[in-house]
C-alpha positions in Angstrom: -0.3 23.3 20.2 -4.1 22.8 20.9 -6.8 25.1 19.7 -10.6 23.6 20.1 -13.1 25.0 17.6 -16.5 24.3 17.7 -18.7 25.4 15.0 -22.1 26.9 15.2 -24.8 25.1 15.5 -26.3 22.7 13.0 -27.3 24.3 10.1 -30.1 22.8 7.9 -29.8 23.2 4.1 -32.3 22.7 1.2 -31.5 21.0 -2.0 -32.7 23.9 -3.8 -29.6 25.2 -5.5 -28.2 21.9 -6.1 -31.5 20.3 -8.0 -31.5 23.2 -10.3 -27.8 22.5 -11.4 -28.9 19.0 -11.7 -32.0 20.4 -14.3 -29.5 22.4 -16.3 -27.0 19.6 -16.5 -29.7 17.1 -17.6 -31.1 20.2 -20.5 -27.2 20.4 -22.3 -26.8 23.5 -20.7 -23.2 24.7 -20.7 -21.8 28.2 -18.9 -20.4 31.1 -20.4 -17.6 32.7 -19.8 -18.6 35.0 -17.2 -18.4 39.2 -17.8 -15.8 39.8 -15.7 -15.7 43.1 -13.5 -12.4 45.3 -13.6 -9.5 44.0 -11.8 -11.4 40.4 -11.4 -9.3 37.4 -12.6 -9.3 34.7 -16.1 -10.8 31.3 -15.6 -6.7 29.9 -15.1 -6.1 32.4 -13.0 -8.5 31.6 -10.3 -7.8 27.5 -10.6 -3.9 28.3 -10.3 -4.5 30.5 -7.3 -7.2 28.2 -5.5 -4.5 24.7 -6.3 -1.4 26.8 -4.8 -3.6 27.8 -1.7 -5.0 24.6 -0.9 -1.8 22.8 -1.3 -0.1 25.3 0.9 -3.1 25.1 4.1 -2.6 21.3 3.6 1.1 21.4 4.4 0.0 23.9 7.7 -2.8 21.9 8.9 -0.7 18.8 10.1 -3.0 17.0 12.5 -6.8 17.9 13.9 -9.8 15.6 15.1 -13.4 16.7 14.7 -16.7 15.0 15.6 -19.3 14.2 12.5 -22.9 13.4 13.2 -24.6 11.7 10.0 -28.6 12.1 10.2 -30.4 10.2 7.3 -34.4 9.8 7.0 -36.4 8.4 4.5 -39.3 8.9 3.1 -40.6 6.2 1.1 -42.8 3.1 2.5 -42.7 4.2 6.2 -41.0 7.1 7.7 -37.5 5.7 8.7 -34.3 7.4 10.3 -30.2 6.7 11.1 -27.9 8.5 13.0 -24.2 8.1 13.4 -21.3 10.0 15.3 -18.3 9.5 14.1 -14.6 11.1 15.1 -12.6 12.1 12.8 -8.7 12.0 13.1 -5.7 13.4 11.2 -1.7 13.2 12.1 -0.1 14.2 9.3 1.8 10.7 9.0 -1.4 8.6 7.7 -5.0 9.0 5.8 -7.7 10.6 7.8 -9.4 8.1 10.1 -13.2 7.8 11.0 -14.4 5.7 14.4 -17.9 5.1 14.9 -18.6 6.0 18.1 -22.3 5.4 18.2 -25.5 3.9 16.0 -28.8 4.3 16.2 -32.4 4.4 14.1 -33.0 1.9 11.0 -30.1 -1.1 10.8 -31.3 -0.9 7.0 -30.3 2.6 6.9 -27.3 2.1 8.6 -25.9 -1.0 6.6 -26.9 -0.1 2.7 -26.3 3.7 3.5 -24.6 5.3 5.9 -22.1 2.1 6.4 -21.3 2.0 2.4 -21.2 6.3 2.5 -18.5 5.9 5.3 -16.3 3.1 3.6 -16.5 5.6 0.9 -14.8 8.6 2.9 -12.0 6.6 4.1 -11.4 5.0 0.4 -11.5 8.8 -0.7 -8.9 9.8 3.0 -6.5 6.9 1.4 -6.0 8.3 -1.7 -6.1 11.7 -1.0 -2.9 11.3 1.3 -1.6 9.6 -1.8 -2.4 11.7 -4.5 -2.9 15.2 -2.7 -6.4 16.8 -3.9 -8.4 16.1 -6.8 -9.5 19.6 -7.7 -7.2 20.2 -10.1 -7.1 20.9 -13.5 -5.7 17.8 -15.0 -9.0 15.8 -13.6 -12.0 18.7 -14.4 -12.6 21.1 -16.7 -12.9 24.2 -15.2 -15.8 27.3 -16.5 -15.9 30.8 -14.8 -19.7 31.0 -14.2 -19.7 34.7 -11.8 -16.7 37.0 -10.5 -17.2 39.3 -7.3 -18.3 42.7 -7.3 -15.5 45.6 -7.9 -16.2 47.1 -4.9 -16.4 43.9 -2.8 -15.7 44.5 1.0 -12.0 42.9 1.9 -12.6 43.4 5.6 -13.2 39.1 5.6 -12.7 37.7 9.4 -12.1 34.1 9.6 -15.4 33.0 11.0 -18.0 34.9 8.8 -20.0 33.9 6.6 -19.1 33.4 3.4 -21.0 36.1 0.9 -22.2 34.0 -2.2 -22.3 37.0 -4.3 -19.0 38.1 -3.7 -17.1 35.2 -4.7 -15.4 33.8 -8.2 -18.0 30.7 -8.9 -16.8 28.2 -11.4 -18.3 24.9 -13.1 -16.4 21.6 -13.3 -16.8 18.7 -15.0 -14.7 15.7 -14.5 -12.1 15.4 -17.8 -11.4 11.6 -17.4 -13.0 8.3 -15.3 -11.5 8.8 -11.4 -10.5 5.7 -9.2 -11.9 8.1 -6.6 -14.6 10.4 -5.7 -15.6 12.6 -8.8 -18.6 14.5 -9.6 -20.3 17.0 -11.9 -21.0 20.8 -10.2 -20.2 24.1 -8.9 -17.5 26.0 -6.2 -17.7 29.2 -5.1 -14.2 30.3 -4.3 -13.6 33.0 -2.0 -11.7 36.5 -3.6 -9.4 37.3 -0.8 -7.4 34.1 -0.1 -9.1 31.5 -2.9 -10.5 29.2 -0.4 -13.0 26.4 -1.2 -16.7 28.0 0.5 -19.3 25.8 -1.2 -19.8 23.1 -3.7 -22.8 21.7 -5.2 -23.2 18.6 -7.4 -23.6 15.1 -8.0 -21.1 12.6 -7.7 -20.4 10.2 -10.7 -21.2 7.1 -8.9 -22.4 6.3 -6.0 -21.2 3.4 -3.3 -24.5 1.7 -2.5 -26.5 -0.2 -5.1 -29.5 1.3 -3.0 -28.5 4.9 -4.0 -29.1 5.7 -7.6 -28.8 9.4 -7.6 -27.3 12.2 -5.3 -27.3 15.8 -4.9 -24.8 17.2 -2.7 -24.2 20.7 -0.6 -21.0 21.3 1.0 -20.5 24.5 2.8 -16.8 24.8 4.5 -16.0 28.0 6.9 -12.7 29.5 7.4 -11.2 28.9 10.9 -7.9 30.8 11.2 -6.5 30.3 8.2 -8.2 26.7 7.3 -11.1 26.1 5.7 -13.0 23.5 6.7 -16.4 21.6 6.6 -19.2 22.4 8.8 -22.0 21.3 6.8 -23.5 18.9 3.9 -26.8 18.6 2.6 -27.4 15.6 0.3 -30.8 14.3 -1.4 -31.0 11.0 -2.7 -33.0 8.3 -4.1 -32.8 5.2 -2.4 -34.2 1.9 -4.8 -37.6 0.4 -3.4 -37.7 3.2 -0.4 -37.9 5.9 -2.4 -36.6 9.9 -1.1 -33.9 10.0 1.6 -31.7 12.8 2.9 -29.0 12.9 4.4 -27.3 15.9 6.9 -23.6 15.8 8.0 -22.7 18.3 10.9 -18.7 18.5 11.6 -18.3 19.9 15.3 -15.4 20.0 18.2 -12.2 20.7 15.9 -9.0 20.8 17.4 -6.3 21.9 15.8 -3.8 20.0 17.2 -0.3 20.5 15.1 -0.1 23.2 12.7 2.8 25.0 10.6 4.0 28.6 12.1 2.9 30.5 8.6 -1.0 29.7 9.4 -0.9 31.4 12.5 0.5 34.4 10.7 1.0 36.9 13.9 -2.7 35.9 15.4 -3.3 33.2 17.3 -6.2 33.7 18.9 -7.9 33.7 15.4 -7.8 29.7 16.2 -9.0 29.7 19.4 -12.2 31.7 18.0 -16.2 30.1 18.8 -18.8 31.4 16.2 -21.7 32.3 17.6 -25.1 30.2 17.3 -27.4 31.7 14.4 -23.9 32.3 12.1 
């Protein structure tokens, strides 16, 4: 069946949040085990439940396309910008796929950047059909950092927003050197059905010589019963051109094949539009 979601509009995110972790990181500074309210959940707990959930939407979600639009500008010698639309394409039977549809701005930008940031994702789509997802507890180290309220609101539509402070946040460090995309931050899980929101942080290496440090913001939005990216902030510096950032806006999903336990009696929950401004 085919359900077209299109997100809301592009939302533009600072790299507030995510410098700050980078600050603490960079001090030693190591979370606590958060105070947890009554009825909230252990540290294991919360992983277990988020692995089992993910692993179970991944099986549902059996083919989708989406459109991605990369903006980068830098700020260093001279004002310079990129853009790139990409579609992005998922059958169930091989990795993710990503065809440039169309370039324009800075050819440097494109080639030592975005080019380089793209053979990245479809390294990462490769091994994640392999391997399944790396946010599990035998690669990172896991900390419970903040636990919802007890009297949280479990009235969560798919399609709100997600409330940062009613959700289970945890640090992760990576355990062990990954032959794929790893990195150093924070998720905010959501309470009612352990669903990845948000996650800030910087990755462990970078796959552009030009790119020396990055500092990430993912936030995901639940359509139906799938989570999924509709947003990421990153802030960079680029060797010799100095401060760069980078926004990636996922638009036009269609749900194209999923499994008959994500539709769960409501169908129309995947047909849904959020409204611009949400």
């Amino acid at each position: 069946m085919s359900n077209a979601i299109k997100p809301a509009g592009r939302l533009v995110l600072t790299g507030t949040i995510a410098l700050v972790s980078a600050v603490t990181m960079l001090l030693g500074f190591r979370p606590r085990q958060a105070a947890q309210p009554p009825g909230a959940l252990s540290t294991q707990e919360v992983v277990r439940r988020m692995v089992a959930t993910n692993a179970a939407r991944r099986l549902d979600l059996r083919a989708f396309t989406a459109m991605i639009h990369y903006h980068l500008e830098s700020e260093g010698l001279s004002h310079q910008t990129a853009d790139m639309d990409v579609r992005l394409a998922y059958d169930g039977l091989a990795p993710k796929s990503y065809t440039i549809i169309s370039e324009s701005g800075s050819t440097m930008l494109q080639d030592h950047i975005l080019k380089p940031f793209l053979s990245g994702e479809r390294q990462e789509a490769v091994i994640d059909f392999r391997d399944g997802s790396a946010l599990v507890p035998g690669n990172y180290a896991f900390t419970l950092v903040a636990s919802p309220h007890a009297d949280m609101n479990t009235s969560f539509k798919p399609g709100d927003e997600a409330d940062p402070d009613n959700s289970y946040i945890l640090a992760l460090t990576p355990l062990k050197a990954l032959s794929r995309f790893s990195f150093t931050g924070t998720l905010w899980i959501n309470p009612r059905d352990f669903g990845v929101e948000r996650l800030d942080g910087q990755p462990t290496k970078t796959n552009s010589w030009w790119v020396s440090r990055i500092d990430f913001n993912y936030q995901n939005r639940k359509f139906g019963k799938f989570w999924l990216p509709v947003n990421n902030h990153s802030v960079s510096q680029v060797r010799m051109f100095g401060h760069a950032t980078l926004d990636i806006t996922f638009s036009d999903y269609a749900l194209t094949s999923i499994g008959p336990a994500a539709l769960d009696g409501e169908d129309s929950l995947l047909r849904q539009t959020p409204q611009p401004g949400h």
